[in-house]
C-alpha positions as CSV (number, residue, x, y, z in Angstrom):
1,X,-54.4,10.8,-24.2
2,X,-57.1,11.5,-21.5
3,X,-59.6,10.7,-24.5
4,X,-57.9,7.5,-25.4
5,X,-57.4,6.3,-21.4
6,X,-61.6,7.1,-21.0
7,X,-62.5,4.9,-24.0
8,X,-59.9,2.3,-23.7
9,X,-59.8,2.2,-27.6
10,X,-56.4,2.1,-29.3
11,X,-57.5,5.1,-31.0
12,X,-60.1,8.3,-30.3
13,X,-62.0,10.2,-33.2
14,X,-60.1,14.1,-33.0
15,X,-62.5,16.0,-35.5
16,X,-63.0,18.3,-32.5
17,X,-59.2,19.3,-32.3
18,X,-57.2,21.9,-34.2
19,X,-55.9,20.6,-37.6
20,X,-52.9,22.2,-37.2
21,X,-52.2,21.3,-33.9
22,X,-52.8,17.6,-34.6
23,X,-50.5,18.1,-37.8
24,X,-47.8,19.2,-35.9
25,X,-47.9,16.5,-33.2
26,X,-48.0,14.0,-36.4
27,X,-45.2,16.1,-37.6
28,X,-43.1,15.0,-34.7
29,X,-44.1,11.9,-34.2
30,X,-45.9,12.6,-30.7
31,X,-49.5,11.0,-31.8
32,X,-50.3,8.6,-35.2
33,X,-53.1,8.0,-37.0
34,X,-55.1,5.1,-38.0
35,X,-54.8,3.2,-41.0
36,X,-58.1,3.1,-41.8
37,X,-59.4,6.2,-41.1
38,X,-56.9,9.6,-40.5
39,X,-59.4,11.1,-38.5
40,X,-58.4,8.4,-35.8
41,X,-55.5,9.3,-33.5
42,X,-53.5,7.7,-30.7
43,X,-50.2,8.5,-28.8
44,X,-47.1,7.5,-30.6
45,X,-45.8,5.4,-27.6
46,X,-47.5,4.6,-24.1
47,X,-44.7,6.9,-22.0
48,X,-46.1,9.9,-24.2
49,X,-49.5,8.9,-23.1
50,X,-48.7,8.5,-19.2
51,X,-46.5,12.0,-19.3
52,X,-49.8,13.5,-21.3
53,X,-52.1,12.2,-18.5
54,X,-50.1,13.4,-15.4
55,X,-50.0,17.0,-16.7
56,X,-53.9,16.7,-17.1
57,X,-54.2,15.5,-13.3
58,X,-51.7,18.4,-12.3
59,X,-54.1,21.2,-14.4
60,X,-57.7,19.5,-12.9
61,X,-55.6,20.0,-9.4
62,X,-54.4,23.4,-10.0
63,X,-57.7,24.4,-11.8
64,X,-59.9,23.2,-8.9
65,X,-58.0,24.8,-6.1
66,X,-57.0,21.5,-4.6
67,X,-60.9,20.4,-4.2
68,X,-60.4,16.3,-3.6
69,X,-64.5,16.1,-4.5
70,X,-63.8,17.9,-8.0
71,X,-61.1,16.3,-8.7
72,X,-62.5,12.8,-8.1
73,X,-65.1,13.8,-10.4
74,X,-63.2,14.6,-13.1
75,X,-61.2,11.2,-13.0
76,X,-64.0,9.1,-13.1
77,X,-64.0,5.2,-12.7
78,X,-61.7,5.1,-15.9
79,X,-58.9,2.5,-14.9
80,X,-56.1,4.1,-17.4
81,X,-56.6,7.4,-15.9
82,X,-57.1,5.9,-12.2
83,X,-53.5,4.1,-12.9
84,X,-51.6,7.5,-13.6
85,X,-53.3,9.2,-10.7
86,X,-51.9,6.9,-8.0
87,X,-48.6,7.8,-9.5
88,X,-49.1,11.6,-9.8
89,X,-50.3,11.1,-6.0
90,X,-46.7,9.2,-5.1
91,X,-45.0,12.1,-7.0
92,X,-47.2,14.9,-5.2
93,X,-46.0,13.2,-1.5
94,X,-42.4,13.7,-2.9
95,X,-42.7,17.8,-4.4
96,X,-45.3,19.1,-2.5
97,X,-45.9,17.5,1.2
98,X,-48.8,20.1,2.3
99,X,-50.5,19.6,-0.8
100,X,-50.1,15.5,-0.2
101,X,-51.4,16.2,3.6
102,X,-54.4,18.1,2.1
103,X,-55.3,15.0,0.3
104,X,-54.7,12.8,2.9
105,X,-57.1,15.1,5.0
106,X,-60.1,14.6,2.6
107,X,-59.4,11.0,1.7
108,X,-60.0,9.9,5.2
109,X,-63.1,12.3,5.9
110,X,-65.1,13.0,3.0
111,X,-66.9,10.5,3.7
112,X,-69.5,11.8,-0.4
113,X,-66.3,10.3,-2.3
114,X,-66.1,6.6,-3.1
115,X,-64.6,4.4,-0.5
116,X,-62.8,3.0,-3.8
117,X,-61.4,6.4,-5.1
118,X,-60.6,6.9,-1.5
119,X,-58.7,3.6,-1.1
120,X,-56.7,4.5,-4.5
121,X,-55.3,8.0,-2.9
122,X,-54.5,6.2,0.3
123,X,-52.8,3.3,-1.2
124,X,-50.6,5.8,-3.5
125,X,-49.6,7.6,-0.5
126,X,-48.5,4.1,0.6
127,X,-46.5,3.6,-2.3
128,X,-44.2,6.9,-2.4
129,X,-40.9,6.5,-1.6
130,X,-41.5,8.9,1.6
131,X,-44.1,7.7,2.7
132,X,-42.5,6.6,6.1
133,X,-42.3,10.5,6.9
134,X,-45.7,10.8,5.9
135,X,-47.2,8.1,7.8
136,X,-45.3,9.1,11.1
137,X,-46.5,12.9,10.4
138,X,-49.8,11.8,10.6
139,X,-50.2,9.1,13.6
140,X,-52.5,11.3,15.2
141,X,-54.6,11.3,12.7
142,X,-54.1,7.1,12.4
143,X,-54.9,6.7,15.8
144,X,-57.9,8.6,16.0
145,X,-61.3,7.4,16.1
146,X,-60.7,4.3,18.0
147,X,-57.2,3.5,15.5
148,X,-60.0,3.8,12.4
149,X,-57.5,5.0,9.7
150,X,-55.1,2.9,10.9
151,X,-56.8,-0.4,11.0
152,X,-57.5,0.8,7.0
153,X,-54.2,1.0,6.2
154,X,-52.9,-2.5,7.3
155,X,-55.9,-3.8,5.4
156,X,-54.4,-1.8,2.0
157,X,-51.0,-2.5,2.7
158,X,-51.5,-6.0,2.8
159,X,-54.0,-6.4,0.1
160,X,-52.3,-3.4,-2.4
161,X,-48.7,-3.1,-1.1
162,X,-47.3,-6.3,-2.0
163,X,-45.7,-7.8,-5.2
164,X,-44.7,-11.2,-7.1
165,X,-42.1,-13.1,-5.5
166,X,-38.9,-13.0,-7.6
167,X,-38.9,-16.6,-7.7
168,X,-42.3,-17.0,-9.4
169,X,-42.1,-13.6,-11.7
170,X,-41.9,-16.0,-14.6
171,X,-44.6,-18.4,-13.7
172,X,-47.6,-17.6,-15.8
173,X,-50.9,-17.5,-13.9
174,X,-49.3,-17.2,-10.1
175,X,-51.5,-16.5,-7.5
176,X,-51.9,-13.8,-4.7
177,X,-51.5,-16.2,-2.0
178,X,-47.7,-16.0,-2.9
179,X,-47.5,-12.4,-2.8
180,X,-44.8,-10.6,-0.1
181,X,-43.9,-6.9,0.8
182,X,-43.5,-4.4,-1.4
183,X,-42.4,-0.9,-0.4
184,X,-41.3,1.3,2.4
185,X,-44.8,1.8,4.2
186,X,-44.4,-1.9,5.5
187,X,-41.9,-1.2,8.7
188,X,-43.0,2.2,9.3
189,X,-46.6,1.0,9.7
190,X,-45.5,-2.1,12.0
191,X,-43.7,0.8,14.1
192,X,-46.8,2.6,14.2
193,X,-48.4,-0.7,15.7
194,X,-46.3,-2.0,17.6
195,X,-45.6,1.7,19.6
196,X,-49.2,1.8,20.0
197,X,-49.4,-1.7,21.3
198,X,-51.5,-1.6,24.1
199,X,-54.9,0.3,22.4
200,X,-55.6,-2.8,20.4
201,X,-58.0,-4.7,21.9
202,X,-58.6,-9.1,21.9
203,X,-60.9,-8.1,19.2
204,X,-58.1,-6.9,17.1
205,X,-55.6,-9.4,17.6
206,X,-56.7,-11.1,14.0
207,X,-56.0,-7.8,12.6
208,X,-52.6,-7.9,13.7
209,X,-51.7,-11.7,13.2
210,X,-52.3,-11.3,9.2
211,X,-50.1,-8.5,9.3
212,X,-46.8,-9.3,10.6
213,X,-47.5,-13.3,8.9
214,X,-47.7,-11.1,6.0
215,X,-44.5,-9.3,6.8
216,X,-42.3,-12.0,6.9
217,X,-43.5,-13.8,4.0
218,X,-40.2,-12.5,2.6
219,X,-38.1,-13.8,4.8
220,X,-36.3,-16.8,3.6
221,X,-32.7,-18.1,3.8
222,X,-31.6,-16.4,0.8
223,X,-33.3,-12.9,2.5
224,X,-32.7,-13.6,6.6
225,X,-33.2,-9.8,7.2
226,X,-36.0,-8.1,7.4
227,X,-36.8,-4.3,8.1
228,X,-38.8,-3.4,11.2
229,X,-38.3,-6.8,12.5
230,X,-37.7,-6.1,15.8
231,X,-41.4,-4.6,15.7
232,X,-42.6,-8.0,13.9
233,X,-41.2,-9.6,17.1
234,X,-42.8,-7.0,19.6
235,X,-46.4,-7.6,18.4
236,X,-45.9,-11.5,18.1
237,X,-44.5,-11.5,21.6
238,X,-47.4,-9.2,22.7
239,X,-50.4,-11.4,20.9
240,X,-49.1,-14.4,22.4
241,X,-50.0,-13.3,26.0
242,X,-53.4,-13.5,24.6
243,X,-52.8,-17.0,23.4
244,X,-51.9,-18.6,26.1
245,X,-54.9,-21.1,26.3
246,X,-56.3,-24.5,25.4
247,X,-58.6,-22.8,22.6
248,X,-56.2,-20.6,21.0
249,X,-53.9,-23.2,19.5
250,X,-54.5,-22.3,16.2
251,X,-53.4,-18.7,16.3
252,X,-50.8,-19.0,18.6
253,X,-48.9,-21.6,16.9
254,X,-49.2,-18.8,14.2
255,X,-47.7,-16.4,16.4
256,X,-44.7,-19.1,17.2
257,X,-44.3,-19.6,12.9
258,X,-44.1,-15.7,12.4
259,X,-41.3,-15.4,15.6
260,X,-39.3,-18.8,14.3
261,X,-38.2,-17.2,11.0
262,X,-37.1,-14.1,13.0
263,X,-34.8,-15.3,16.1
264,X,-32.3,-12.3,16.1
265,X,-35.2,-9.9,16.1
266,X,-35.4,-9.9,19.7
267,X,-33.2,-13.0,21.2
268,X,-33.7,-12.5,24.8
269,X,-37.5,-13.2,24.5
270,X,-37.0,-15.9,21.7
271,X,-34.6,-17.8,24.4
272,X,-37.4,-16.9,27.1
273,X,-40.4,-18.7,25.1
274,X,-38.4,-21.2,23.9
275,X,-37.0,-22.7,26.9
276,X,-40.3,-21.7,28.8
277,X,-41.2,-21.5,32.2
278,X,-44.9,-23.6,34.0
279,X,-46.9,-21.2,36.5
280,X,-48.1,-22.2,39.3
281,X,-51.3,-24.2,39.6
282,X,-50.3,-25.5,35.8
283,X,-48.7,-28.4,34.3
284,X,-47.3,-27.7,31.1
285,X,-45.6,-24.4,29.4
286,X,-48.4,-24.8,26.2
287,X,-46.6,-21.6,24.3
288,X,-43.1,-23.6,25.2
289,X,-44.1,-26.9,24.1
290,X,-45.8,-25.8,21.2
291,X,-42.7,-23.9,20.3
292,X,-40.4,-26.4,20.4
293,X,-42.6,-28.8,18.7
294,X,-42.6,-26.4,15.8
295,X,-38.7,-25.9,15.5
296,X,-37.3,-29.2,16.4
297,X,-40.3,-31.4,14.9
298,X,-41.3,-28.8,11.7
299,X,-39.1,-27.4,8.9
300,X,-39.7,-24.1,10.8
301,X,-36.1,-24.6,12.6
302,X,-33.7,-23.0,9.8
303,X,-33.3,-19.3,11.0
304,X,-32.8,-20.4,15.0
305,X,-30.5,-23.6,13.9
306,X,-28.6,-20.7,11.3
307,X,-28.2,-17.6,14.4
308,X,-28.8,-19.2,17.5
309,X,-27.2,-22.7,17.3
310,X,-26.2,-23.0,21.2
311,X,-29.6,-22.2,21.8
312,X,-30.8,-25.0,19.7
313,X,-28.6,-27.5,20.5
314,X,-28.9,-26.7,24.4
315,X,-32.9,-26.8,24.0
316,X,-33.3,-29.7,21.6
317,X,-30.5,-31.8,24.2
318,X,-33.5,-31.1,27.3
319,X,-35.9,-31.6,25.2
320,X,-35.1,-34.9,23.6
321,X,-33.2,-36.4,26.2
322,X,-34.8,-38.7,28.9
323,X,-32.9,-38.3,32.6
324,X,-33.0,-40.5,35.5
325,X,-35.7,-37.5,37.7
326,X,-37.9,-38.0,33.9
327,X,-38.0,-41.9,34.9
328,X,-38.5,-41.8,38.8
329,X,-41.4,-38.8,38.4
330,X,-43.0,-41.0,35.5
331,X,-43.0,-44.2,36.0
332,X,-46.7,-44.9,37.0
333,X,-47.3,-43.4,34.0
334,X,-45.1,-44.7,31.1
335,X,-46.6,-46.8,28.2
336,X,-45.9,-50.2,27.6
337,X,-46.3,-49.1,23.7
338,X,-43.7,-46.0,24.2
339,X,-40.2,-47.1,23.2
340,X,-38.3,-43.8,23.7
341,X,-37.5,-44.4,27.1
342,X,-35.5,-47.7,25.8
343,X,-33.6,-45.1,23.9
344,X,-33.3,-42.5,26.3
345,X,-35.4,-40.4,24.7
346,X,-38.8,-38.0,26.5
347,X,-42.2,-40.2,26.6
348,X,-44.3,-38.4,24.4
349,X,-42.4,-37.2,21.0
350,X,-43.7,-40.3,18.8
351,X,-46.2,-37.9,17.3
352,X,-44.2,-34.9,17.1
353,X,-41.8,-36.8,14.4
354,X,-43.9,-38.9,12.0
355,X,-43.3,-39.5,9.8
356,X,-39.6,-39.6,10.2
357,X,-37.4,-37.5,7.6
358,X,-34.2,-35.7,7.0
359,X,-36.2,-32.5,6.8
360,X,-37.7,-33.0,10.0
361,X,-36.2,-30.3,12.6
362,X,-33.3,-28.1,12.4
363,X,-30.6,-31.0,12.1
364,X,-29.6,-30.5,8.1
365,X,-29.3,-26.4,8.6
366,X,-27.5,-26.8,12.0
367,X,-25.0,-28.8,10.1
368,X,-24.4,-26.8,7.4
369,X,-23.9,-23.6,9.4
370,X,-22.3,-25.2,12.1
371,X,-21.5,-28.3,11.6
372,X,-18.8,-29.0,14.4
373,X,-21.4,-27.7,17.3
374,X,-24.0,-29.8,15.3
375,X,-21.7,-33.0,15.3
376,X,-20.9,-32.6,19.0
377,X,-24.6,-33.1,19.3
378,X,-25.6,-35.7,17.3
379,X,-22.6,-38.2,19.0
380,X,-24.0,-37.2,22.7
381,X,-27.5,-37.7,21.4
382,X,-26.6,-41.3,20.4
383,X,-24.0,-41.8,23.1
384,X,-26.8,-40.9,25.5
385,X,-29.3,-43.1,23.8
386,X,-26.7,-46.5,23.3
387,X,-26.3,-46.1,27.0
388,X,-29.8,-46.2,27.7
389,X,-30.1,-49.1,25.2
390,X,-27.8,-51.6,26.2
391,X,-28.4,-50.8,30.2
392,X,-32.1,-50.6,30.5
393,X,-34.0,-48.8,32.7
394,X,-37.2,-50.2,32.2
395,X,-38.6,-53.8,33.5
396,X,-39.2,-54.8,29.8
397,X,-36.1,-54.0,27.7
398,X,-36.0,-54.7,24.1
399,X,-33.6,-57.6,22.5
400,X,-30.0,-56.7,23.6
401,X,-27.0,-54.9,21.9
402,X,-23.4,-56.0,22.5
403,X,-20.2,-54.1,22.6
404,X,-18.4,-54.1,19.0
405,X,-14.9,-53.6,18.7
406,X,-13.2,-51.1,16.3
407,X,-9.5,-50.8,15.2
408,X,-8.5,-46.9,14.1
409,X,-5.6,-46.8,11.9
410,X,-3.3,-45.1,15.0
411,X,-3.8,-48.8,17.0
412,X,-6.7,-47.2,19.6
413,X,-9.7,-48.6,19.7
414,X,-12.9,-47.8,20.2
415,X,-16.0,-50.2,21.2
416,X,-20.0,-49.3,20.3
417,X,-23.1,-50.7,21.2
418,X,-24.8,-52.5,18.4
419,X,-27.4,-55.0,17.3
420,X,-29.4,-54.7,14.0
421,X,-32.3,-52.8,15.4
422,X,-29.6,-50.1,15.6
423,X,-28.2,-50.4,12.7
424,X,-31.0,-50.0,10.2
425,X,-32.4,-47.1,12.3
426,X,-31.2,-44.8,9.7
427,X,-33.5,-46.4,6.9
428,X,-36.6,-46.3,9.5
429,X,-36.9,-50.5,8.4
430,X,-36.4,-51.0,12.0
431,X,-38.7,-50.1,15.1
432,X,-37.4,-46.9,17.3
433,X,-37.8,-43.4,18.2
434,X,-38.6,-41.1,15.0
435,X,-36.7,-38.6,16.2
436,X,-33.9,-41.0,16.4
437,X,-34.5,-41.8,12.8
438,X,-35.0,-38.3,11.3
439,X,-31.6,-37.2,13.4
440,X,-29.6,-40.2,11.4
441,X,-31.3,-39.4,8.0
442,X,-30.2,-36.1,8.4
443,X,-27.0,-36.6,9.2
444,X,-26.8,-39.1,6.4
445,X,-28.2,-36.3,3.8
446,X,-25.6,-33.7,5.4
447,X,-22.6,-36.2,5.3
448,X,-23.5,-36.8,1.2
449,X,-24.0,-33.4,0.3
450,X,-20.5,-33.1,2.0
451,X,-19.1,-35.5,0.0
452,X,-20.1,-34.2,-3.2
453,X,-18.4,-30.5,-2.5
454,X,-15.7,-31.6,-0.3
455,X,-14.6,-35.0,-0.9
456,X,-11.1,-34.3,0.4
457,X,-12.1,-33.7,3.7
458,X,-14.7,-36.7,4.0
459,X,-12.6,-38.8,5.3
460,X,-11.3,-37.2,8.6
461,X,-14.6,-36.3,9.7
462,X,-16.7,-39.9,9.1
463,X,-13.0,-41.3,11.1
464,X,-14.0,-38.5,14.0
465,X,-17.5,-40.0,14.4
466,X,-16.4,-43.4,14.7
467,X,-13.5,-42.5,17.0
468,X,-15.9,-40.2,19.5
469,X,-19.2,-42.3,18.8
470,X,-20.5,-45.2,21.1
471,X,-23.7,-46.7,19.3
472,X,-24.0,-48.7,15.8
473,X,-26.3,-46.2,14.8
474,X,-24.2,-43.4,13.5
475,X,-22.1,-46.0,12.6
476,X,-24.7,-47.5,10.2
477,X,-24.5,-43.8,8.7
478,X,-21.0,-43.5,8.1
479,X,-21.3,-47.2,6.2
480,X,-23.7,-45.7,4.0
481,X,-21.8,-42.5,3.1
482,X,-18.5,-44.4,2.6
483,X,-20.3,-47.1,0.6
484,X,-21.5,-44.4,-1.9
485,X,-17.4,-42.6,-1.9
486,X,-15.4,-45.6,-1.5
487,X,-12.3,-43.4,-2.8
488,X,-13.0,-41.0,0.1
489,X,-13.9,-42.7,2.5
490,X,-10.7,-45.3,2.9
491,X,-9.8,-45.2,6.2
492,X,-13.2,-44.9,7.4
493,X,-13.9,-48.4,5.6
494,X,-11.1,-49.8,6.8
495,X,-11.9,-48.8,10.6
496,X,-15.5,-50.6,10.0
497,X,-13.5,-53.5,7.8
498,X,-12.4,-54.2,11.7
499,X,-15.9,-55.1,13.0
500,X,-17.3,-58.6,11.4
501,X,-20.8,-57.8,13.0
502,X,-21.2,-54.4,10.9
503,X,-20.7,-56.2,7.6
504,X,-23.3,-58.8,8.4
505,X,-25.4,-56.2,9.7
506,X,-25.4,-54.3,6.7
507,X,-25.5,-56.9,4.4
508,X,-29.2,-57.7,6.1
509,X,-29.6,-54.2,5.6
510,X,-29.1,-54.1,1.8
511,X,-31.3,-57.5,1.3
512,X,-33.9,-55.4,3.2
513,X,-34.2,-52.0,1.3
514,X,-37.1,-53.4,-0.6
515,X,-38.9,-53.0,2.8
516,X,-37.6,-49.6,2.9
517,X,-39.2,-48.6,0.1
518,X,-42.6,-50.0,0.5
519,X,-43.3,-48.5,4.2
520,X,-42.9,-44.9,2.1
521,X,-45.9,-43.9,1.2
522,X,-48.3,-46.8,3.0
523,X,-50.2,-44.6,5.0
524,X,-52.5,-41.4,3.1
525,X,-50.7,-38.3,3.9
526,X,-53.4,-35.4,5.6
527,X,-51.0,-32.8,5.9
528,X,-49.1,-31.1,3.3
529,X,-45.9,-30.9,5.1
530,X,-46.2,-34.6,5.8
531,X,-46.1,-35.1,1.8
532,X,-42.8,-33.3,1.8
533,X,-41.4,-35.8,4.0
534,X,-42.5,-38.7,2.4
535,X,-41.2,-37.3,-1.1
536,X,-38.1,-37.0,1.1
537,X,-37.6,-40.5,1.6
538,X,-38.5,-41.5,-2.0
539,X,-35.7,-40.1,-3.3
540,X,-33.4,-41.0,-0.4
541,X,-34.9,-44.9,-1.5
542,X,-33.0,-44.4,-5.0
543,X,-30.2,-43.6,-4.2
544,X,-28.3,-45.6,-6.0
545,X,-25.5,-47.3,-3.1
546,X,-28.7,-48.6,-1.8
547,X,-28.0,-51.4,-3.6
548,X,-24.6,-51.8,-2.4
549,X,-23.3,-53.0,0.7
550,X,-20.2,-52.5,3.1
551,X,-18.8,-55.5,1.5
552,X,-18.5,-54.6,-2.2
553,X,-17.4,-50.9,-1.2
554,X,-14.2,-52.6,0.8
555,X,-14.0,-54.6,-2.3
556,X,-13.1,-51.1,-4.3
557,X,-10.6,-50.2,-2.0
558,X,-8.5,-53.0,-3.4
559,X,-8.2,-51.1,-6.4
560,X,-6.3,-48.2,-5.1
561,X,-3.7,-47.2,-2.6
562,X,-4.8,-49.0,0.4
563,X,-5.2,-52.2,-1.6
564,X,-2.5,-53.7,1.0
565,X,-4.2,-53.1,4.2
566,X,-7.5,-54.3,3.5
């Protein structure tokens, strides 16, 4: 076996060997023989061959008295045999602990070995299942020399301890740039860091950043949890402090992308950063703002919208909503070319939200996990922002919105501001906020995915928003979703069956979708994230009630129960 692993042949010449011996291995089918020539011999199965090559690593071990130098000798550079030695290492942490320490002595100092045959041993001791009691028996020895060791081992545990995603194990050719943690070493060594915190220096930071971006490359929504999180969250909290300048905005929004996908980690501290606090002498929170930019205006939002949704909802209501102290302390300084403040929306978001999409922010994952705390928010987002619209506070208000009257089925009524800009906000073919328009394409994604799984319930809840909602916005959205379920969606047709101006406005709206689909797509996409979006709204363009209006989906209901009261 040891012949065959040095060669890396499929079979070794064995004229040296005892012919009796190798008869009786053929006997019982342990080795075979060539076709071609007898002479030529091979294990009968690779197991036999990995089992023959561990007991040869155990004699050279026994035989040399433990020597790491002799033994590295007599393994060579021969991959086969280098492959069954990082296992016989994993098994010799698990039998025999002093011998494993003894090995871990000489693969840090003898410095005569190979840096490569040195990495192997180090990374097998990685590997074995104890090797959390074998790293935490040695953190003196880690820490020494200025954290040497140490800063070796996150640079193997990234690069060797990590594995294929299980979502691309069947994609031929995938690359390493996918790879995520693999192992037990991975929390034990961010313990080790993150308890020793304070000996890294600014020179080190980089170290650290890779490592706990590559520790939560596993975290997803189908795996939340995450061991040694909390010390994930300890270091990114502890880098940031270091970050907290104009020319670190690279890394620190970094930071801010490892901490989003773990907000239960530690959620004092998330809250803290989140809702941020300006020093003295300064203007801006730039950690805060950067922060929020990243959860409400990214796709990095899921985890906080999915465990912290008062958090998100209280946040994103400050942080999107424009207040009478925002208008008296900026109005030398608002833009004539800024329409937020028209919707009571925050000067200074344009950016942060185009281009607009449904999977911009937390809004579709805050409604799936919570979708009553999530409603409750949208209707005093648009509340807010009708008021703001139809009683401007600016000296150059857009074209006006009226008050439209609705009928609910139990007599009450219910009146909304509207006007077509409003209305075809949730298509983003008329011109307002983007967060306005990513909020309603949301909602409209949400409300259709609803539909699909629970179309019993559809109904009640499109009635709620009109009942509890003041601006033709949403309203525009619940058209949409009841044109594409008529059936479901009776009463909630019939309630918008009561307002003449909604079915004009949506028939403009449905002679306009071409538009809708030409603005996707106009502008070259630099970001990659911005591609998602746009693909986004491509497919929400083909829909195919696009093509349908208000009108014809009333029209249906006069084939069904409510036939009369249309």
């Amino acid at each position: 076996a040891v012949r065959r692993a040095r060669a890396l042949s499929a079979y070794v010449i064995c004229n040296d060997l005892d012919p009796a011996v190798v008869a009786a291995l053929r006997q019982d089918s342990l080795i075979v023989s060539s076709d071609e020539n007898p002479l030529l011999v091979a294990t009968a199965h690779d197991v036999l061959e990995d089992w023959a090559i561990l007991q040869w690593l155990e004699e050279q071990h026994l035989t040399n008295e433990g020597s790491f130098k002799d033994l590295a000798t007599a393994i060579g550079a021969h991959p086969a045999i280098r492959r069954s030695y990082r296992k016989w290492v994993a098994e010799l942490v698990e039998r025999d602990p002093v011998a494993a320490d003894r090995l871990f002595r000489a693969a840090i100092s003898d410095t005569e070995i190979s840096a490569q045959f040195r990495d192997d041993t180090l990374v097998s001791l990685l590997k074995a299942p104890s090797s959390p009691e074998f790293l935490t028996r040695h953190e003196a020895q880690l820490l020494a020399n200025d954290k040497a060791i140490l800063k070796r081992v996150i640079h193997l545990l990234r690069v060797a301890c990590v594995s294929t995603p299980v979502w691309l194990a069947d994609t031929a050719g995938n690359g390493s740039i996918f790879n995520v943690p693999d192992g037990p070493a991975w929390a034990t060594v961010l313990r080790l860091a993150h308890r020793n915190i304070d000996s890294f220096t600014s020179q080190e930071r980089p170290l650290l950043l890779g490592l706990i971006e590559d520790a939560v490359r596993n975290v997803s929504w189908w795996a939340p949890e995450l061991d040694g999180a909390e010390f994930v969250a300890g270091i990114g909290h502890w880098l940031l402090s270091g970050f907290d300048n104009y020319s670190s905005e690279e890394p620190r929004k970094r930071v801010l992308k490892v901490i989003a996908k773990i907000p239960k980690a530690d959620v004092a501290r998330f809250e803290a950063v989140l809702r941020g606090a300006v020093k003295e002498g300064q203007r801006r929170d730039r950690i805060a703002d950067d922060f929020r930019e990243i959860l409400l205006g990214g796709m990095e939002g899921m985890p906080a919208a999915r465990d912290l949704p008062d958090l998100v909802v209280s946040v994103a209501t400050d942080y999107l909503l424009a207040s009478e102290d925002d208008l008296r302390r900026d109005r030398y300084s608002r833009s004539s070319l800024d329409l937020e403040t028209h919707f009571g929306i925050k000067e200074g978001l344009r950016h942060n939200f185009f281009p607009a999409s449904a999977h911009r922010g937390p809004w579709i994952p805050l409604l799936r996990y919570h979708p009553r705390k999530a409603l409750d928010f949208f209707i005093k987002v648009f509340n807010h922002s009708a008021d703001w619209y139809a009683h401007p506070r600016v000296h150059d208000p857009l074209e006006p919105a009226w008050e439209i009257e609705l009928t609910i089925a139990d007599e009450t009524t219910r009146k909304q501001w509207g006007n077509p800009r409003l209305w075809n906000l949730y298509r983003g073919t008329s011109v307002g906020p983007y967060v306005l328009q990513s909020l309603l394409m949301a909602l409209e994604k949400w409300l259709l995915e609803f539909a699909s799984t629970y179309p019993e319930q559809l109904d009640a809840i499109l009635v709620d928003i009109l009942r509890r909602n003041e601006s033709a916005a949403l309203a525009a959205v619940v058209s949409s979703v009841a044109t594409a379920h008529p059936h479901a969606s009776g009463e909630a047709l019939l309630v918008l069956l009561s307002a003449p101006d909604y079915i004009r406005f949506d028939r403009g709206r449905m002679a306009g979708e071409s538009q809708a689909s030409a603005l996707t797509g106009m502008f070259p996409q630099l970001r990659a994230d911005n591609k998602v979006y746009e693909e986004e709204r491509k497919e929400a363009n083909r829909l195919p009630h696009r093509r349908q209006d208000m009108e014809a989906a009333i029209a249906n209901l006069q084939l069904g129960p409510l036939a009369p009261r249309v």
